[in-house]
N, C-alpha and C positions, 0 to 999 in steps of 0.2 A: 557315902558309897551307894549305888546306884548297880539293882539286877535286872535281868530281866529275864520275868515268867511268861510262856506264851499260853498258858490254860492248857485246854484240850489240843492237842496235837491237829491239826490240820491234816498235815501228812497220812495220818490214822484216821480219821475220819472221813475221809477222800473215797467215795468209790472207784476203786481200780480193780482191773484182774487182779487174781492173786494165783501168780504163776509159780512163786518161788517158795520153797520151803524151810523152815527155820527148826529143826530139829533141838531140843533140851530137857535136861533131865534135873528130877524138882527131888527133892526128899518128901513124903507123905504130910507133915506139917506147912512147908512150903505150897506145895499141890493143892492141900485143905486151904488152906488161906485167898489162894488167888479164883481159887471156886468160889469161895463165900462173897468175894471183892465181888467177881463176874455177876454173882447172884443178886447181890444189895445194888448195883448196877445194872440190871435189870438187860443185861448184853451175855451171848455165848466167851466161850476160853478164849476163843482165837482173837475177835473183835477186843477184848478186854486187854488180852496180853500185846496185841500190837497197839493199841491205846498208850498202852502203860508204858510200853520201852518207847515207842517214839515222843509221847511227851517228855521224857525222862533223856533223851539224847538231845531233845532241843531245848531242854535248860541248861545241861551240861556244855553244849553246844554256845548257848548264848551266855552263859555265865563267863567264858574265856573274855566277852566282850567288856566285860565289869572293870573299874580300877577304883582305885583311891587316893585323894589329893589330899594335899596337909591344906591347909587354907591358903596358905602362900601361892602353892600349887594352882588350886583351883581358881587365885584370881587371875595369874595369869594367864588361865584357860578361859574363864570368863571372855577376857579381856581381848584374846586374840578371838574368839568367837566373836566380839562384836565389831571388830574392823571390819574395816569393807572387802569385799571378796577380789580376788586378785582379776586383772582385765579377762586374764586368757588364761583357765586353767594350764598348769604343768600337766604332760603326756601322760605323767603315773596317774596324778591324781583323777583326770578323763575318767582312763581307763579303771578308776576302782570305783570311783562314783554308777560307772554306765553297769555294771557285772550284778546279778543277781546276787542275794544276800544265801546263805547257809539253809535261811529257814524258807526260802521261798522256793517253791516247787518247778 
């Protein structure tokens, strides 16, 4: 089985305006806790907390990508991976190949 973690969020770490507002509400242990994170992290709430959830959407995000082969499976996945590529991609496939991925900005 095969995941994929992408670390630090990109997305979060991006300087952008930040024009929009993400309003929520913590219970005082909850609250305590992601202050302490912010603090051992040596970043304000805000920076911390969209840290946290955008890296935490792009494993969620990329973990849809994940499967699991029985061995049988995977060889004939292997196996069609290593044939040669078709002369003239099919139109879908073009088109999914050329499209930006989920995690790219």
């Amino acid at each position: 089985m095969s995941t994929i973690m992408t670390g630090v969020s990109k997305l979060a770490t991006t300087r952008q305006t930040r024009n929009r507002r993400i309003n929520l509400r913590a219970s005082t242990p909850q609250e305590n806790l992601i202050r302490a994170g912010a603090k051992v992290r040596g970043v304000n709430l805000t920076d911390f907390i969209l840290e946290s959830a955008c890296t935490r959407a792009e494993q969620i995000i990329a973990d849809q990508t994940t499967f699991t082969l029985s061995p049988q499976q995977w060889k004939a996945f292997t196996e069609a991976l290593d044939r040669p590529p078709m002369a003239k991609p099919k139109p879908r496939l073009q088109k999914l190949l050329s499209e930006k991925t989920v995690l790219e900005p």
